[in-house]
C-alpha positions in Angstrom: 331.6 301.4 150.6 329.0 300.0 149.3 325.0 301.0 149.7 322.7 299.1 151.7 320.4 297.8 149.8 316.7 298.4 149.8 313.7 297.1 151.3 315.5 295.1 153.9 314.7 297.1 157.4 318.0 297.4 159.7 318.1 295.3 162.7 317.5 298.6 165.2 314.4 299.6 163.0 311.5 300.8 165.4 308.8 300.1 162.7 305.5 301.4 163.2 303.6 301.1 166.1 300.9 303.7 166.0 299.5 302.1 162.8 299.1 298.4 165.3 298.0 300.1 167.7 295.3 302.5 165.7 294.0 298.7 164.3 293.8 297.2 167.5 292.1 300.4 169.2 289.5 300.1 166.2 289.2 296.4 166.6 288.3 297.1 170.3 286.0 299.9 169.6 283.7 297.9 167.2 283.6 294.9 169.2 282.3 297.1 172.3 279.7 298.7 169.6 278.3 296.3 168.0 278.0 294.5 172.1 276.0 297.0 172.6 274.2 297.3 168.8 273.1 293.7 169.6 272.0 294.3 173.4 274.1 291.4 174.2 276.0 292.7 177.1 277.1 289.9 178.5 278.4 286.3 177.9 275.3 284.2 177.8 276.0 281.2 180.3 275.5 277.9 180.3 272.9 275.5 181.8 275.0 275.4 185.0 275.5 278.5 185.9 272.4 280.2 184.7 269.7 277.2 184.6 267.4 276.8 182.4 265.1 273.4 181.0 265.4 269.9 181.0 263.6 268.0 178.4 262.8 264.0 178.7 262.4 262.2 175.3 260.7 258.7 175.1 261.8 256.5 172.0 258.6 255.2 170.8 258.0 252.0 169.3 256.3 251.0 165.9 254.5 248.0 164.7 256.8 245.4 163.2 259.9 247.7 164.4 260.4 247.2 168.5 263.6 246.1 167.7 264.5 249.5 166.6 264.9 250.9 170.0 268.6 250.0 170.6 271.7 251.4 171.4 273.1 252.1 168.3 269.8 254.1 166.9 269.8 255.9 170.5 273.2 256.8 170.4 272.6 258.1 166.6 270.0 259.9 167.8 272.1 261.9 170.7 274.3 262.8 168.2 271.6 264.2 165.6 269.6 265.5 168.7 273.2 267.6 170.1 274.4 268.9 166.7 270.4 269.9 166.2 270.2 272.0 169.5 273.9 272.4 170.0 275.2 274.0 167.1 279.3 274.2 167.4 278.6 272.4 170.6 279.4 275.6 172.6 276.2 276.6 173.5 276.1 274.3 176.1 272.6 272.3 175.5 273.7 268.7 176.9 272.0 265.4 175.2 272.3 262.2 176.9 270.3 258.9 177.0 268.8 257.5 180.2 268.0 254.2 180.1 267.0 251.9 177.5 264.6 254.1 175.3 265.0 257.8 177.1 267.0 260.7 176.0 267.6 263.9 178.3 267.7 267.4 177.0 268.8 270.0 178.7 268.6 273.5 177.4 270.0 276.4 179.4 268.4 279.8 180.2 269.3 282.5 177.7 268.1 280.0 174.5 265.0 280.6 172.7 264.0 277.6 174.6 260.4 277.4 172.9 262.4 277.3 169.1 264.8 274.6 170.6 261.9 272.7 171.8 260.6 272.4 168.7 264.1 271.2 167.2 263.9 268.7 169.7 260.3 267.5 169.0 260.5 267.3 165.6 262.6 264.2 165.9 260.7 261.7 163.3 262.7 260.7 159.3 262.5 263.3 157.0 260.9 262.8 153.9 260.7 264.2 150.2 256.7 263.2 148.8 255.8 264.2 145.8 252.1 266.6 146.2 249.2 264.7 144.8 246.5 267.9 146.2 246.1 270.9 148.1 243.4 272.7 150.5 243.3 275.1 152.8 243.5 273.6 156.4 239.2 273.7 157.3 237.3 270.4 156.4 234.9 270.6 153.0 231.6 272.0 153.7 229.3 269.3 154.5 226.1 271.5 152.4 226.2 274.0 149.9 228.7 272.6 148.4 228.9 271.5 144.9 230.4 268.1 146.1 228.3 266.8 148.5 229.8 263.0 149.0 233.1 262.9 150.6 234.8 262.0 147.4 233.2 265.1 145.7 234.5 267.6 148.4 238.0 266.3 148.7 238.4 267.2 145.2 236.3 270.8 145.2 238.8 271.8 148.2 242.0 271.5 147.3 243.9 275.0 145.6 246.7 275.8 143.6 250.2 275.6 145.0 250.5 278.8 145.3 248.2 279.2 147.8 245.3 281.1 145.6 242.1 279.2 145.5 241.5 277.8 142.1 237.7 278.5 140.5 235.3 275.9 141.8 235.3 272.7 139.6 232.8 270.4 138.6 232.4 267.3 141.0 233.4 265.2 138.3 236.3 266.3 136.7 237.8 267.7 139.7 237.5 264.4 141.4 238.4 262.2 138.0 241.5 264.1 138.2 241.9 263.8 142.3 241.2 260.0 141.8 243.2 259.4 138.9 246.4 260.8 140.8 245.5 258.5 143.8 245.1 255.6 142.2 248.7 256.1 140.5 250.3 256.9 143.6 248.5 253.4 145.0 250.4 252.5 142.1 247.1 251.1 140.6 247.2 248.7 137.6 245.0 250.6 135.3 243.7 254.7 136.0 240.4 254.5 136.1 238.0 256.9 137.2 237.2 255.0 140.5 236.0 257.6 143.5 233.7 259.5 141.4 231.7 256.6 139.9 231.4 255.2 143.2 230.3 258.0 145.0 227.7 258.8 142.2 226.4 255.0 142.5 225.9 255.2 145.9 224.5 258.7 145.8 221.7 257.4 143.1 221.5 253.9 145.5 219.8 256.4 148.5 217.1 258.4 146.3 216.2 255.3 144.7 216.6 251.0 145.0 217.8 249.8 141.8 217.2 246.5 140.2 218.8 243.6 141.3 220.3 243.0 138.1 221.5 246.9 137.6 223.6 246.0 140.6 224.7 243.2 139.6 226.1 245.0 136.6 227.8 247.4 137.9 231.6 247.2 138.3 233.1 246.7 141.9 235.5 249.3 142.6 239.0 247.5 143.0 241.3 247.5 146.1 243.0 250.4 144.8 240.4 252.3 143.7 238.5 252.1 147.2 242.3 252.8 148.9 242.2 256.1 146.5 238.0 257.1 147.8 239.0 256.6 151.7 241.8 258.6 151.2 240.0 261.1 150.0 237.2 260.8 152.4 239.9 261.1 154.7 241.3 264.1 152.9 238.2 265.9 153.0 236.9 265.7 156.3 240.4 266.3 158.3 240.6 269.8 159.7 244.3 271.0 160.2 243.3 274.1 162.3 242.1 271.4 165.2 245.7 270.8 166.8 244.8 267.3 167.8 243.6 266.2 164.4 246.9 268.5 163.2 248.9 266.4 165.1 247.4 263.0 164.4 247.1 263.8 160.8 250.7 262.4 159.4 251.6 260.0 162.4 251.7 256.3 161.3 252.0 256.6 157.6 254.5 254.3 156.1 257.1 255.5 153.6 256.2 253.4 150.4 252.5 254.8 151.5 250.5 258.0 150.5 249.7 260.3 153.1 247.8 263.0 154.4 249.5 266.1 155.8 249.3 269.3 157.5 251.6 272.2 156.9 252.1 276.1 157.5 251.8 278.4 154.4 252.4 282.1 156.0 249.8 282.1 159.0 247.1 279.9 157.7 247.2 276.1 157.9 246.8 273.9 155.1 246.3 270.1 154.1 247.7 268.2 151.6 247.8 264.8 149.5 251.1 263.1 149.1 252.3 260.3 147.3 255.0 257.7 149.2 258.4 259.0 149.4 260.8 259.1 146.8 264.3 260.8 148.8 264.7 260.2 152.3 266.6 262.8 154.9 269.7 260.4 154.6 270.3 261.1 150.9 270.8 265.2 152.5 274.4 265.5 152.8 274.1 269.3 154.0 271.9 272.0 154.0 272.1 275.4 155.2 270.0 279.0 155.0 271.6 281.3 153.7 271.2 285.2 151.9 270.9 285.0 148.0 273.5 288.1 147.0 272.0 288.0 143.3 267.8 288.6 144.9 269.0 289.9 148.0 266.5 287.4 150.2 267.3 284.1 152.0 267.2 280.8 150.6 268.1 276.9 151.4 270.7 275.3 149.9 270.6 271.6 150.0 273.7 269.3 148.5 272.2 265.4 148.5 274.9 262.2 148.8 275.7 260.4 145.4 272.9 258.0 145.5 270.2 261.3 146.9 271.2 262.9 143.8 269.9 260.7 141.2 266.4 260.0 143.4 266.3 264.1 143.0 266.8 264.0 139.8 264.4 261.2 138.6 261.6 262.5 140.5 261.6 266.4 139.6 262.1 265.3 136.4 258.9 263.4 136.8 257.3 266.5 138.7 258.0 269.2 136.0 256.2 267.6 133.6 252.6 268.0 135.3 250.7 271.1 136.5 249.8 272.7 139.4 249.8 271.6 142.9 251.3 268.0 141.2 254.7 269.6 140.0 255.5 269.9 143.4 257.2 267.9 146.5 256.3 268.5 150.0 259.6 268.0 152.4 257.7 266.1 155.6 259.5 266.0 158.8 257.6 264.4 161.8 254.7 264.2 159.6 254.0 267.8 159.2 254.9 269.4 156.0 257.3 272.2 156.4 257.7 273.6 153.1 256.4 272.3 149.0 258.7 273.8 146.7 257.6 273.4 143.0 260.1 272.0 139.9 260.1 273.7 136.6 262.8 271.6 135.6 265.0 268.1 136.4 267.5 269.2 139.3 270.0 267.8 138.6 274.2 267.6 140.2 273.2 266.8 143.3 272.2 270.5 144.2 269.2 272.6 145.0 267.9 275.5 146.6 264.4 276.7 147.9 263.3 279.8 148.0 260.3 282.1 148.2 259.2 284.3 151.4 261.8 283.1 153.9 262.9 284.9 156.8 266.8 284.4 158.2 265.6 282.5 161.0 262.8 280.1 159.0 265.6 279.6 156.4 268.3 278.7 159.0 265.6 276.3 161.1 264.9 274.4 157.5 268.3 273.7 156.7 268.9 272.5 160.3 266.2 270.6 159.9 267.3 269.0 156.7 271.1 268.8 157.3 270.0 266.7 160.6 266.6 265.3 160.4 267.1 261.7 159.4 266.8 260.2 162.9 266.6 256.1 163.3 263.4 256.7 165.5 260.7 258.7 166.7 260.3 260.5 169.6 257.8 261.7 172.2 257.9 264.5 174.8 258.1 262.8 178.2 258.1 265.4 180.9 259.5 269.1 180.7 261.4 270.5 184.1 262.9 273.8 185.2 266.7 273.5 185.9 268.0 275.6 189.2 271.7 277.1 189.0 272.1 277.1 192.8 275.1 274.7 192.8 276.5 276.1 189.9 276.4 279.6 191.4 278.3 278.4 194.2 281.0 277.2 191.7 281.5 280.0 190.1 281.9 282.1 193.1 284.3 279.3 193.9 286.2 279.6 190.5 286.4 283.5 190.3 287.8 283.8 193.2 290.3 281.1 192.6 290.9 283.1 189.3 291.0 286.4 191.2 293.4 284.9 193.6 295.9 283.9 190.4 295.5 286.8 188.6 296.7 288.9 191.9 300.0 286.7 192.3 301.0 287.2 188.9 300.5 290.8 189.2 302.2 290.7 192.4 305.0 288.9 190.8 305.2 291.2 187.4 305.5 294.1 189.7 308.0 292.4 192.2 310.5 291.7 189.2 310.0 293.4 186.4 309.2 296.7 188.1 308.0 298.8 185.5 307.5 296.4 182.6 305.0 295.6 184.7 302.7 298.0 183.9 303.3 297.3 180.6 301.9 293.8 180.9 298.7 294.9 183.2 297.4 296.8 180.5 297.9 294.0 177.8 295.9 291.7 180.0 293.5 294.6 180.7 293.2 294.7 176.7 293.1 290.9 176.3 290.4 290.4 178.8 288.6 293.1 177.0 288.7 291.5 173.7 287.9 288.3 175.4 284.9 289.9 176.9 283.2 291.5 173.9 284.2 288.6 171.8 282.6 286.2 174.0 279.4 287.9 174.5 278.8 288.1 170.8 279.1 285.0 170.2 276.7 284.2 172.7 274.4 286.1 170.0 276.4 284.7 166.8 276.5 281.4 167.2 275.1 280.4 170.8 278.3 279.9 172.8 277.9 279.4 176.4 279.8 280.4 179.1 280.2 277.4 181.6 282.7 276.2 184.5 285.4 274.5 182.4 284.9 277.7 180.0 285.6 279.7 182.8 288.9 277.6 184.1 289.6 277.6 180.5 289.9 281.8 180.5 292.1 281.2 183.8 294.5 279.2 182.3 294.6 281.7 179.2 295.6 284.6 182.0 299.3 282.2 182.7 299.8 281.8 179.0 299.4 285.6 178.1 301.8 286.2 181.1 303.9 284.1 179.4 304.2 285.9 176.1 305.0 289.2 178.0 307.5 287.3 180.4 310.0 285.6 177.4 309.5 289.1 175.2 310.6 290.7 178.3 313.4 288.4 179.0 314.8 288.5 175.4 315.3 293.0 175.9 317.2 292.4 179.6 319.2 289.8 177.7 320.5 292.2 174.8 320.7 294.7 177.6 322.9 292.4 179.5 325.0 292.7 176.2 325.4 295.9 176.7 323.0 297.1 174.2 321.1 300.4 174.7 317.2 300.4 175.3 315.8 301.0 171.6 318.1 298.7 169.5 317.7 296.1 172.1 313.7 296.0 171.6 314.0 295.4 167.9 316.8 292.9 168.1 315.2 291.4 171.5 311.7 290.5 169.3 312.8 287.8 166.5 313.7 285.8 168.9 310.5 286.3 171.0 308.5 286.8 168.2 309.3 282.5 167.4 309.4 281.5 171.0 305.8 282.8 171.5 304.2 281.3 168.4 305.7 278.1 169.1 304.1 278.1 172.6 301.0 279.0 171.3 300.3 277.0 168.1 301.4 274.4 170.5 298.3 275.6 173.0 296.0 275.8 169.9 296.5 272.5 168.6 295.9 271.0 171.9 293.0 272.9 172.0 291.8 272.0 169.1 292.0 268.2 169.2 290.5 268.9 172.8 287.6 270.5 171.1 287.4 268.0 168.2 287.8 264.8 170.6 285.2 265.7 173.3 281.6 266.4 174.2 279.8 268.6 176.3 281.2 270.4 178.9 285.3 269.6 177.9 284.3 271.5 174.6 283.4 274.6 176.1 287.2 274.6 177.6 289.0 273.9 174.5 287.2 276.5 173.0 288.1 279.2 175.5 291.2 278.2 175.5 291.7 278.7 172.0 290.4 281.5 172.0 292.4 282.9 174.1 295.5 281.5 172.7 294.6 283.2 169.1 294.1 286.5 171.3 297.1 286.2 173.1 299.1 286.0 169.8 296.8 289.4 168.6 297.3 291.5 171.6 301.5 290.4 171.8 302.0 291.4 167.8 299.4 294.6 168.1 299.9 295.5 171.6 302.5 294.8 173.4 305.0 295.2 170.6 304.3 298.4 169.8 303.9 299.6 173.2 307.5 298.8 174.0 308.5 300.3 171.1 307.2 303.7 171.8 308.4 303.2 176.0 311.4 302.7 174.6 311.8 306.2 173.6 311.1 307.4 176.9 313.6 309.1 179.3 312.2 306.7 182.2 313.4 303.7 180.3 315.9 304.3 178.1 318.1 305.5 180.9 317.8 302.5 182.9 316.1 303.8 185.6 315.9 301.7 188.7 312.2 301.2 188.5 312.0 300.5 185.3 313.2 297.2 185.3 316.0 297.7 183.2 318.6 299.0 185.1 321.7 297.9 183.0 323.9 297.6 186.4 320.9 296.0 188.2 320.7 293.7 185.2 324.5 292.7 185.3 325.0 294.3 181.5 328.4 294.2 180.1 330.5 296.9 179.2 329.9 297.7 175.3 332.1 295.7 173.4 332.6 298.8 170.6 332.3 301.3 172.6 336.7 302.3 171.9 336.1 301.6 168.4 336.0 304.7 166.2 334.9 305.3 162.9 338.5 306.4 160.9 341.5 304.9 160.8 344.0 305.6 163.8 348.0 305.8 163.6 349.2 303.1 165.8 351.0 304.1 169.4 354.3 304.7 168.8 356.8 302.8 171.4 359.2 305.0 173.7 361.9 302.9 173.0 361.4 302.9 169.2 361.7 306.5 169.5 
């Protein structure tokens, strides 16, 4: 007779089910802890059901580009505007245009609404500029100052790029330098020393009248080189801690222009100088925020499209050749500047990171802002309203009471026919709804998912499809019962078979899900997300769960004898005699015949 062989469990093998069961208790257990670690108790909802605010965007119109405001930039815009606010597009912020030039955004309670506010606002191109100069946000002193002429206090204000004021400089060479650098990003035919000279002449032109033919002899400052003073005039006098001038400061400025912007460094506000742009928000294929696991502290990562990569890599190549604040590029979005990395070196590859002094959330809000910044048009804050949930409310009343009403005819039903399987399946839904629960509300907190009304009719269906899973399971053990099997063996043999018929069902339910989710917008993707959720859930709690469960009931006097309550009462059932039950293990003589005797 030969041995079986090893490693290949017998069909009657009851496996393991305390070790399924210790993971999914554990699973439960850390879910409900870290609900509570988070103070996230319960699903966040959605704008219909909880409220919350409704924000009006007006497209605006620029000189020379009216024509811009059309349908295809608005609907780009939605779609920039929803991924912006909406994340997964489960957190149910709705984006929809109204009208010809209007977009509505509605934002429901629960959000940070003032942080998605500011996504929203800061709807204008994204730009890359290279830094021409620096100053702290206050307009130069107009006396006792070394550089009393506006040319001469634009360039004794700026600082280092790291934020530390630089030691004063002459009026001279500090604004020879400033000048010089304007009047190459004016793209000036020679680099003269224009702003200084100037400024002197006219300075020496108010103490005392010069000779006609000393001013005829001195040179007239070119086109550029008066572009390159009034910018720095400009420069000098602008005061980035008044919020109107703040706000005024980079509206208007063309891209192939230079431009004067404010920015945040820390808590103070500064000021800077920027040449035109050299890499638009288009040439960002993706960026994200994320935790640096070599320095332990949060940086951007940015990967640029073919054609972004080599405008990278030309112009911090250009950049890491020069010094302090001109070695770096200020990223500008809705002309404000939100961050001014320096190079040290050509990035090349199409990849980058910034870091220094960012926080999870600031480094998660940049690369937002640069993975879907590059909208077709600009926008302006129309009107802000409060959104009621009164009808909602009424809905989901509605809704849970429909649910209620389900979920108490399939109980009804479990307990009608199957007795005490019943049980069995009441607790796995008690389980699943558990892990739905907890699951749900950290998400809420993870990744801003939204409870809403198809999410809700979504977690209704989910209840028939994990009643399903129990029901064919179930089905499979009366049927090797019915074959006159005993309890335990017919469990194990009973689950192949169920084991395929329930992952069928539910990849089946998943992939409609997911196309669901992939397909839609708005409101339809908060059902297909439920009810994928659910369906990946229903196949844990059947393989974790359930399984085991019937394993270890199946050792029980109450249900391996068939007892009428149990649901498996063999003669209840219809079960066949055993078909071996005469057969014995040795060899027997045959009968011998009367007559042959």
């Amino acid at each position: 007779m030969a041995a079986p062989k090893k490693g290949r469990r017998p069909t009657g093998a009851q496996g393991r089910p305390g070790r399924a069961l210790a993971i999914i208790l554990i699973a439960m257990v850390a879910l409900t802890a870290g609900m509570f670690i988070s103070k996230q108790t319960t699903p966040r909802l959605g704008i219909d059901l909880a409220g919350g605010t409704s924000i009006t965007l007006k497209a605006k119109s620029e000189p020379g580009k009216e024509s811009a405001i059309n349908e295809t930039n608005m609907n780009t815009a939605v779609g920039i505007i929803d991924r912006r606010v909406n994340g997964l597009g489960v957190s149910e912020a709705e984006v929809q245009t109204q009208g010809r030039d209007h977009i509505i955004v509605n934002i429901p309670k629960g959000t940070n609404e003032q942080q998605a506010r500011e996504q929203v606002g800061t709807t204008a191109q994204l730009y890359f500029r290279p830094v021409i100069a620096f100053a702290d946000g206050s307009p130069a002193a107009p006396e006792g100052t070394p550089s009393p002429s506006p040319s001469a206090s634009g360039s004794g204000a700026p600082k280092a790029g790291d934020g530390k004021t630089s030691p004063p400089a002459t009026p001279s060479s500090s604004a020879t330098s400033q000048g010089r650098a304007l009047s190459e990003a004016l793209k000036a035919p020679a680099a003269p020393t224009p702003s200084p000279s100037a400024s002197e002449s006219k300075k020496a032109d108010d103490t005392k009248a010069p000779s006609p033919s000393a001013s005829a002899s001195a040179p007239a400052p070119t086109g550029d080189e008066a572009a390159a003073a009034a910018l720095q005039a400009k420069f000098a006098a602008l005061d980035c801690n008044d919020p109107a001038q703040r706000a005024a400061a980079g509206q208007g400025a063309k891209p192939e222009e230079p431009m004067i912007a404010c920015g945040q460094r820390g808590d103070a506000w500064g000021k800077w100088v920027l040449g035109p742009a050299q890499v638009n928000g288009q040439d960002v294929k993706e960026a994200k925020g994320q935790i640096d696991p070599q320095r332990g502290q949060w940086i951007v990562t940015m990967q640029f499209t073919d054609k972004g990569a080599d405008k990278f890599a030309k112009i911090t190549g250009e950049l890491a050749t020069k010094q302090m604040p001109q070695n770096q590029f200020a990223i500008v979005l809705d002309g404000k500047v939100i961050s001014d990395p320096s190079v040290s070196q050509a990035l090349t590859g199409g990849n980058a990171e910034i870091s220094g002094g960012f926080t999870q959330q600031s480094a998660q809000d940049l690369g937002n802002m640069l993975s879907y910044g590059a909208l077709p048009l600009s926008f302006s804050e129309d009107s802000v309203t409060t959104v009621t949930a009164a009808l909602g409310g009424e809905q989901l009343k509605a809704g849970l009471i429909a649910g209620a009403i389900g979920l108490a005819l399939v109980v009804i039903y479990l307990l009608v026919y199957y007795r005490g399987l019943a049980f069995i399946a009441i607790v796995s839904l008690l389980v699943s709804a558990i892990l739905t629960y907890t699951i749900m509300s950290l998400l809420g907190k993870g990744i801003g998912f939204a409870l809403n009304l198809p999410a809700v009719c979504g977690a209704i269906v989910a209840i028939g499809i994990t009643a399903d899973s129990f029901i064919v399971y179930f089905e499979r053990i009366r049927d090797e019962i019915r074959e006159g099997r005993t309890l335990r063996p017919a469990v194990e043999r009973a689950w192949p078979r169920a084991r395929r018929t329930i992952l069928v069902s539910d990849f089946v339910s998943f992939l409609a899900a997911a196309v669901l989710f992939i397909v839609t917008v708005g409101k339809v993707q908060g059902f297909a997300f439920t009810l994928g959720l659910t369906t990946l859930l229903d196949v844990v709690v059947v393989f974790l769960f359930t399984k085991p469960v019937m394993t270890l009931v199946a050792r029980t006097k109450f249900f391996a004898s068939g007892h009428p309550w149990s649901g498996l009462d063999p003669k209840r059932l219809g079960a066949k005699p055993p078909l071996r039950r005469s057969r014995r293990t040795g060899s027997a003589p045959a009968p011998v015949d009367a007559k042959e005797a």
